[in-house]
N, CA, C and O atoms as CSV, one atom per row, in Angstrom:
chain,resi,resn,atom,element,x,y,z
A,1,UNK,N,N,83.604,60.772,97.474
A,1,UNK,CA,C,83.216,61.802,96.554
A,1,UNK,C,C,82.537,62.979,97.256
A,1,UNK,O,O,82.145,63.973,96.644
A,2,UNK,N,N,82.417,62.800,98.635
A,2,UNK,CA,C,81.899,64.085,99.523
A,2,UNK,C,C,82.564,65.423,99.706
A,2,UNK,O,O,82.063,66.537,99.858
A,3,UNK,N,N,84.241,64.899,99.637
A,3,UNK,CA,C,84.904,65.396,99.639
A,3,UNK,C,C,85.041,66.562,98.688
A,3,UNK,O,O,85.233,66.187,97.532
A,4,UNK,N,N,84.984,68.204,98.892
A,4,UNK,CA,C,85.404,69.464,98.268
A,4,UNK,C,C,86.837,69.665,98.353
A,4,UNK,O,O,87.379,69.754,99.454
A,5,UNK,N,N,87.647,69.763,97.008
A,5,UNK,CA,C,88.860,69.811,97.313
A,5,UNK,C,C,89.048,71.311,97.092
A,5,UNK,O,O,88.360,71.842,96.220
A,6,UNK,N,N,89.891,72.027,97.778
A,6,UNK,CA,C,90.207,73.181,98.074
A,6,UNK,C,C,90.932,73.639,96.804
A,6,UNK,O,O,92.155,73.765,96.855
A,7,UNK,N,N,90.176,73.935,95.505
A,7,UNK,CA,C,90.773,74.205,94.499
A,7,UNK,C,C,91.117,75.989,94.072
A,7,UNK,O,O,91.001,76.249,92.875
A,8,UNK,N,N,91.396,76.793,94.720
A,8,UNK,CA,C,91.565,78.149,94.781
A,8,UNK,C,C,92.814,78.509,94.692
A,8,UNK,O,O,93.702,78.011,95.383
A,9,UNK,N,N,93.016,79.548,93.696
A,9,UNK,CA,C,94.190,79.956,93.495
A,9,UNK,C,C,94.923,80.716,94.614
A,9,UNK,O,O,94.209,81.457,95.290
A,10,UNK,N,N,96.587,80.638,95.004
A,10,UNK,CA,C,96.602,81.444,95.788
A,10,UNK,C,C,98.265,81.751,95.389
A,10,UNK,O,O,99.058,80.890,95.011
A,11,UNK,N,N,98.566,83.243,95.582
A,11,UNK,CA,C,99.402,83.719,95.381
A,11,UNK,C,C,100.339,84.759,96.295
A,11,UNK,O,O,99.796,85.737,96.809
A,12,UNK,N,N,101.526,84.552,96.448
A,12,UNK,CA,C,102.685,84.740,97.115
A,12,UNK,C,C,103.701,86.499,96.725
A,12,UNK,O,O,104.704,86.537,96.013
A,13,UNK,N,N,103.145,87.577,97.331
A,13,UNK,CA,C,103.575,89.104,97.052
A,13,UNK,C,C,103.639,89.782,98.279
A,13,UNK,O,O,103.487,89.390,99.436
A,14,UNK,N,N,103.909,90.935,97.770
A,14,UNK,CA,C,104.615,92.174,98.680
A,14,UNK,C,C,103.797,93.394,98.761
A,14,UNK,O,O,103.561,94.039,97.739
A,15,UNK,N,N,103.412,93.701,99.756
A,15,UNK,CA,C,102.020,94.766,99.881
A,15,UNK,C,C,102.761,96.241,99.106
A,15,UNK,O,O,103.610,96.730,99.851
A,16,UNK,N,N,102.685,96.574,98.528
A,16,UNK,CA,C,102.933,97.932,97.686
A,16,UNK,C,C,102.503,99.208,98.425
A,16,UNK,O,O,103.214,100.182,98.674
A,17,UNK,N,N,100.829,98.968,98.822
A,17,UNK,CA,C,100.173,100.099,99.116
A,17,UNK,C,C,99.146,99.682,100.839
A,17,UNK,O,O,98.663,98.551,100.781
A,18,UNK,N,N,98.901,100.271,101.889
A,18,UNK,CA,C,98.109,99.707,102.650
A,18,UNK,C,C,97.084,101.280,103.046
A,18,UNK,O,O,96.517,101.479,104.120
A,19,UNK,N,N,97.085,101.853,102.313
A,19,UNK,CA,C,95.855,103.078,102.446
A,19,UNK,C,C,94.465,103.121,102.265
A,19,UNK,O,O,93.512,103.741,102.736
A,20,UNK,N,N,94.587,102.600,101.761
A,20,UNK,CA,C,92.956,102.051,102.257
A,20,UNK,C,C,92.045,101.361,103.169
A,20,UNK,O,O,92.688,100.647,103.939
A,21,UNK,N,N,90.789,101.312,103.365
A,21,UNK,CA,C,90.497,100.675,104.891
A,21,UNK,C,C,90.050,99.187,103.950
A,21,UNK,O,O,89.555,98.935,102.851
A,22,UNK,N,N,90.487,98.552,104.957
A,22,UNK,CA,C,90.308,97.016,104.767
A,22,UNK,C,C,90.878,96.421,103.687
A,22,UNK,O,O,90.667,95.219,103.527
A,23,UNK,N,N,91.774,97.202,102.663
A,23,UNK,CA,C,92.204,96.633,101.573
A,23,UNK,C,C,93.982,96.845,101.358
A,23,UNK,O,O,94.366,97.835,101.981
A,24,UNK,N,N,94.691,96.386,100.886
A,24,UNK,CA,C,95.908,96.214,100.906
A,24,UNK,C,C,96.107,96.194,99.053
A,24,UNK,O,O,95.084,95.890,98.440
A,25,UNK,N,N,97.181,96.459,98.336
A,25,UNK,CA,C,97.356,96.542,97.372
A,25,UNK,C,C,98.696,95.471,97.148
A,25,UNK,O,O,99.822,95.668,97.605
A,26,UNK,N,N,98.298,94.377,96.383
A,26,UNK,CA,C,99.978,93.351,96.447
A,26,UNK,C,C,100.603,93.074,95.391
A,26,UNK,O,O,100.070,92.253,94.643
A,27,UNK,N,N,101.592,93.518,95.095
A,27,UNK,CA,C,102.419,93.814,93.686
A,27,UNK,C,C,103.088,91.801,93.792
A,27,UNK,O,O,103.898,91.353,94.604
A,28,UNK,N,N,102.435,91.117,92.777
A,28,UNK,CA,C,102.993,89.799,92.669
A,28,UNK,C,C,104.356,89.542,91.616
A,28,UNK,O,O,104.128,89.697,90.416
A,29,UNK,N,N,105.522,89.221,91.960
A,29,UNK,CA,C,106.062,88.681,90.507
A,29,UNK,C,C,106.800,88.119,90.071
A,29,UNK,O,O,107.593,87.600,90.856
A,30,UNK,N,N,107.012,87.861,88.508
A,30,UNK,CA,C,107.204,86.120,88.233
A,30,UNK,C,C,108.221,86.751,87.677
A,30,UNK,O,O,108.444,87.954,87.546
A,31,UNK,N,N,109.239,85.143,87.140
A,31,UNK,CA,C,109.716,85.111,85.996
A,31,UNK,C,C,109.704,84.343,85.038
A,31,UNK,O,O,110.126,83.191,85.140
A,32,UNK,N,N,109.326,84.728,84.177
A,32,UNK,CA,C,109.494,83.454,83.202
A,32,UNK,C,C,110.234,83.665,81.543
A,32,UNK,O,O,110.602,84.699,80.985
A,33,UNK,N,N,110.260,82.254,81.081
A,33,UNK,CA,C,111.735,82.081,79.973
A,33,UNK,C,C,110.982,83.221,78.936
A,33,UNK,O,O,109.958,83.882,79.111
A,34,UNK,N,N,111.926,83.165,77.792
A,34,UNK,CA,C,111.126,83.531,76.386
A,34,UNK,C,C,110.954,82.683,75.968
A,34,UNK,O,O,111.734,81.764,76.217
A,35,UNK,N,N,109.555,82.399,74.856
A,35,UNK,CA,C,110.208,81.142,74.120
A,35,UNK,C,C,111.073,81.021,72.914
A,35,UNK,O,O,111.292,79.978,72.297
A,36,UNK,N,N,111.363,81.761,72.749
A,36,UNK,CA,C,112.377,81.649,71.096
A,36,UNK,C,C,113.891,81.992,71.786
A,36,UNK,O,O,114.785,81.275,71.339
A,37,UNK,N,N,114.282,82.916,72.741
A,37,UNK,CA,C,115.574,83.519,72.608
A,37,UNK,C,C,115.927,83.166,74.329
A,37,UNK,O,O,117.013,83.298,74.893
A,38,UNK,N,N,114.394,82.597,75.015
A,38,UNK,CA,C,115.494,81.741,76.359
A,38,UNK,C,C,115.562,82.666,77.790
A,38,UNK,O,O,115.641,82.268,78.952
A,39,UNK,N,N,115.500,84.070,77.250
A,39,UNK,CA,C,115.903,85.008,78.015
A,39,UNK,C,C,114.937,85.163,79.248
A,39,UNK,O,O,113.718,85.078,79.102
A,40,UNK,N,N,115.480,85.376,80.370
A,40,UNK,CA,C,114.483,85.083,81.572
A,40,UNK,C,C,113.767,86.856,81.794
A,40,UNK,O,O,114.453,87.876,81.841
A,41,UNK,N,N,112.403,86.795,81.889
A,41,UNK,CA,C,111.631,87.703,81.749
A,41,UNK,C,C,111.058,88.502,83.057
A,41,UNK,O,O,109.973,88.114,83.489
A,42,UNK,N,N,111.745,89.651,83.756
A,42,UNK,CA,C,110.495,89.969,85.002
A,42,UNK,C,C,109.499,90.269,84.833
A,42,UNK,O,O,109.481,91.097,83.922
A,43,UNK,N,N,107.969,89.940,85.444
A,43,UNK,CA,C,106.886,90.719,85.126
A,43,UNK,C,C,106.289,90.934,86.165
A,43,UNK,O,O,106.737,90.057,86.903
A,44,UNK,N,N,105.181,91.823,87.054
A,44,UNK,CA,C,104.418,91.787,87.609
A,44,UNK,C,C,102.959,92.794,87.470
A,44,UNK,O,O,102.604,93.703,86.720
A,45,UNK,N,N,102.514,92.247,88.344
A,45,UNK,CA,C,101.094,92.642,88.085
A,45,UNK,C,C,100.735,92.671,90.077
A,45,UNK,O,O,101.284,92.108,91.024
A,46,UNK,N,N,99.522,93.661,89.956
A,46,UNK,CA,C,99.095,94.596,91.292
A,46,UNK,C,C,97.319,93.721,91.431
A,46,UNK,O,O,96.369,93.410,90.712
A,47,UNK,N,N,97.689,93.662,92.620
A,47,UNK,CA,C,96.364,92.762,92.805
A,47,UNK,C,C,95.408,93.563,94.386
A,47,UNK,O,O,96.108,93.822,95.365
A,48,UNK,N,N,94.541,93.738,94.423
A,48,UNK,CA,C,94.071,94.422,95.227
A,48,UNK,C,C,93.355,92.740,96.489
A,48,UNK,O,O,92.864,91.670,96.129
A,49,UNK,N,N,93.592,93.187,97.669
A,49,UNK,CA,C,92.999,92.166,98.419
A,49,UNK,C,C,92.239,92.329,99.301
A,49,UNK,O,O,91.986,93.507,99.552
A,50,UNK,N,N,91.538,91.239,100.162
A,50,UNK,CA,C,91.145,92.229,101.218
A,50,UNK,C,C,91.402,91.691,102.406
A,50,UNK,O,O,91.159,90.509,102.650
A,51,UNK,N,N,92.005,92.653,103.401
A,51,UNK,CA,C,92.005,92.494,104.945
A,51,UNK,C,C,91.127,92.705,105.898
A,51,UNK,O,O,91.228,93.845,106.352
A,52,UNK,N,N,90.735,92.400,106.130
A,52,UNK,CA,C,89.404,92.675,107.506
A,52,UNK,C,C,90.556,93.302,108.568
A,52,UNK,O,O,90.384,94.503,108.780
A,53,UNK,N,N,91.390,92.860,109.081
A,53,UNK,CA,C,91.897,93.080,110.344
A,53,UNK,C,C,92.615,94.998,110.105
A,53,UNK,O,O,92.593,96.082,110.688
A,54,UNK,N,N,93.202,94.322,108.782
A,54,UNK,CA,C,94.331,95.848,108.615
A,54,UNK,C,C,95.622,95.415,109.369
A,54,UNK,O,O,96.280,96.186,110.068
A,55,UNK,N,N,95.934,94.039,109.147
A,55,UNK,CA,C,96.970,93.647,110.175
A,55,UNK,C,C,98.578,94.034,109.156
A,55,UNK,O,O,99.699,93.742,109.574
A,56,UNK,N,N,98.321,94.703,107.852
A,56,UNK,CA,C,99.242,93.898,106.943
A,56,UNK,C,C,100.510,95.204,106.873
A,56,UNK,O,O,99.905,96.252,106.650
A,57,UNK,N,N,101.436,95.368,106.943
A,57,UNK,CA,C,102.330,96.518,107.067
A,57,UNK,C,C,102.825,96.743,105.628
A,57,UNK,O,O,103.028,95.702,105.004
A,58,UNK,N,N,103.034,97.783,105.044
A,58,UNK,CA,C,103.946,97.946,103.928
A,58,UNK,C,C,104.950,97.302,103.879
A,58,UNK,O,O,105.662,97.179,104.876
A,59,UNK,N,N,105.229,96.769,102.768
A,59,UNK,CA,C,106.743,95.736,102.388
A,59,UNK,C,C,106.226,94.288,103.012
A,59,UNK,O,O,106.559,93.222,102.494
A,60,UNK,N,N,105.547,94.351,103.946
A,60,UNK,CA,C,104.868,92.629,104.176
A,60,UNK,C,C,105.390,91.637,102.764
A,60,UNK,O,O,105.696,91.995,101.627
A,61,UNK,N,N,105.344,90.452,103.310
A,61,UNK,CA,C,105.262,89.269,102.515
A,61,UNK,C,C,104.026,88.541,102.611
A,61,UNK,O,O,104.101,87.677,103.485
A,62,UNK,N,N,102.854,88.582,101.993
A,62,UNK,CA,C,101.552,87.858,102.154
A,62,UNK,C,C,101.422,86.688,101.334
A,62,UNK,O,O,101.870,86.567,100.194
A,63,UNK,N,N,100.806,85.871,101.963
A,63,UNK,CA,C,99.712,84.913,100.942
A,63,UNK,C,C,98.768,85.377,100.732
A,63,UNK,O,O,98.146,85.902,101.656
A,64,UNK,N,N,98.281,85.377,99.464
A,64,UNK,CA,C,96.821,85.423,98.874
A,64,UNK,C,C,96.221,84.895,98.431
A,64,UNK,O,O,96.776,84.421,97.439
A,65,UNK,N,N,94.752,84.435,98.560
A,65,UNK,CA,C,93.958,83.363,97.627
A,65,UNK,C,C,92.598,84.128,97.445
A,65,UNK,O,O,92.054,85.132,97.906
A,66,UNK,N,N,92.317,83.090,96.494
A,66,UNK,CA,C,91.815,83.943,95.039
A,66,UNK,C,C,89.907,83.611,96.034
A,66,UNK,O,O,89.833,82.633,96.778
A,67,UNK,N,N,89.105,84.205,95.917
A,67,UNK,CA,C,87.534,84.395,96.950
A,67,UNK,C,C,86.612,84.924,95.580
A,67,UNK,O,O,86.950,85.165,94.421
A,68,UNK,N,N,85.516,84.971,96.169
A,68,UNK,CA,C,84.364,85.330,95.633
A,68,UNK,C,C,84.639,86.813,95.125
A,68,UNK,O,O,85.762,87.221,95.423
A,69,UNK,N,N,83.696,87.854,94.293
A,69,UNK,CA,C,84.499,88.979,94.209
A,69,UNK,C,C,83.296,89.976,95.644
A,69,UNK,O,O,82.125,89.814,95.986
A,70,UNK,N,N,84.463,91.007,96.114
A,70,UNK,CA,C,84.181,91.293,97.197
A,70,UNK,C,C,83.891,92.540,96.837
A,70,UNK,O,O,83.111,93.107,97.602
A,71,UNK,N,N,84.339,93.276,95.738
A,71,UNK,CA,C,84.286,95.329,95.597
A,71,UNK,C,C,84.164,94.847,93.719
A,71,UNK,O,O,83.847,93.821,93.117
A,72,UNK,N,N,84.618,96.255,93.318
A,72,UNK,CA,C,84.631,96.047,91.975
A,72,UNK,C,C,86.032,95.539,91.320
A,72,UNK,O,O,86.206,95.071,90.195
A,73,UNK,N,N,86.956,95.763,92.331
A,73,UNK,CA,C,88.420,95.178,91.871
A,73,UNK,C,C,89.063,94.064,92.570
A,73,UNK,O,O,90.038,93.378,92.261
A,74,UNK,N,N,88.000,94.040,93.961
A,74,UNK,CA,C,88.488,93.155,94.986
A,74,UNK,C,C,88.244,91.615,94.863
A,74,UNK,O,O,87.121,91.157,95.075
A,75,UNK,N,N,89.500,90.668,94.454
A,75,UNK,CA,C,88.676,89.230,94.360
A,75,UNK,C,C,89.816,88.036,94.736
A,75,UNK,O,O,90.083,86.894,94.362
A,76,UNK,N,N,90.355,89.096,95.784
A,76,UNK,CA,C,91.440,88.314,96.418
A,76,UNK,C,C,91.395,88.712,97.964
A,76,UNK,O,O,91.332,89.891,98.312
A,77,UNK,N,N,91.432,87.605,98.903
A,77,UNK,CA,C,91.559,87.723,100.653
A,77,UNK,C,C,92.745,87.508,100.998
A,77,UNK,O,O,93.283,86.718,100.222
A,78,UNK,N,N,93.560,87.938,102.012
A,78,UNK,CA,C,94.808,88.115,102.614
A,78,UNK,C,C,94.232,86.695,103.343
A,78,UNK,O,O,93.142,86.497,103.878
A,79,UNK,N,N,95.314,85.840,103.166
A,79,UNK,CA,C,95.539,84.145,103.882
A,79,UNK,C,C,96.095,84.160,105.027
A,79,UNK,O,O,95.626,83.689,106.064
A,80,UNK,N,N,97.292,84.795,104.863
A,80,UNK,CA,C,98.370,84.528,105.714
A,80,UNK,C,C,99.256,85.539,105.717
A,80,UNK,O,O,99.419,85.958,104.571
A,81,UNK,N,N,100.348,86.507,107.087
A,81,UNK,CA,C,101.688,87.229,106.501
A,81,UNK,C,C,102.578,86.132,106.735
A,81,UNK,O,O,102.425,85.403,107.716
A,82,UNK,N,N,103.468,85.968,105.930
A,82,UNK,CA,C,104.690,85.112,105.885
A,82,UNK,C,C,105.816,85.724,106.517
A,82,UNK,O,O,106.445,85.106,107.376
A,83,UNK,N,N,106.164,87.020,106.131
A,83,UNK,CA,C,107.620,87.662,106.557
A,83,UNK,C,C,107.206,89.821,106.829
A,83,UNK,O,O,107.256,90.810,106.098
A,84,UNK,N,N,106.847,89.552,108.260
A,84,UNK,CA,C,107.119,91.043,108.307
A,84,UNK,C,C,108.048,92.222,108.153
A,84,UNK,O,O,109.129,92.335,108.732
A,85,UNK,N,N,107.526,93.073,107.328
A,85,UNK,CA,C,108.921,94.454,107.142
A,85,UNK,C,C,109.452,95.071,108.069
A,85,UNK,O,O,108.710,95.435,108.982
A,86,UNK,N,N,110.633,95.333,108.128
A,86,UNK,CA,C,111.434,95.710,109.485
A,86,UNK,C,C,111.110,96.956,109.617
A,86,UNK,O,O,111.542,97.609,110.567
């Protein structure tokens, strides 16, 4: 029972914006059904994160997980890049 399990959300997007210092902007998005008519739905939503390094390039593929809040919009840290933009 010592054990802290690493319960933090973390989410899988595409840097949109990298103009800012230390922060990256990551457009996430899903799909999901309707429920009455079935029809498969795009949606996304813009999540602001933060980078310390500034390592993250436009069009990047990042992981993100969900942190303490860091600014007034900031409450997500860059994890990992998965797939750099050519």
């Amino acid at each position: 029972m010592d054990e802290q399990q690493n319960s933090k959300k973390t989410l899988i997007g595409v840097v949109s914006s990298n103009k800012m210092n230390k922060t990256v902007v990551v457009t996430v998005n899903r799909r999901l059904k309707h429920p009455i008519y079935g029809k498969y739905i795009s949606k996304h939503k813009k999540y602001m994160a933060h980078d310390p390094d500034g390592s993250c390039g436009l069009g990047d593929t990042i992981l993100i997980e969900e942190s303490r809040p860091i600014s007034k919009h900031k409450r997500w840290v860059v994890k990992d890049i998965l797939e750099k933009a050519i």
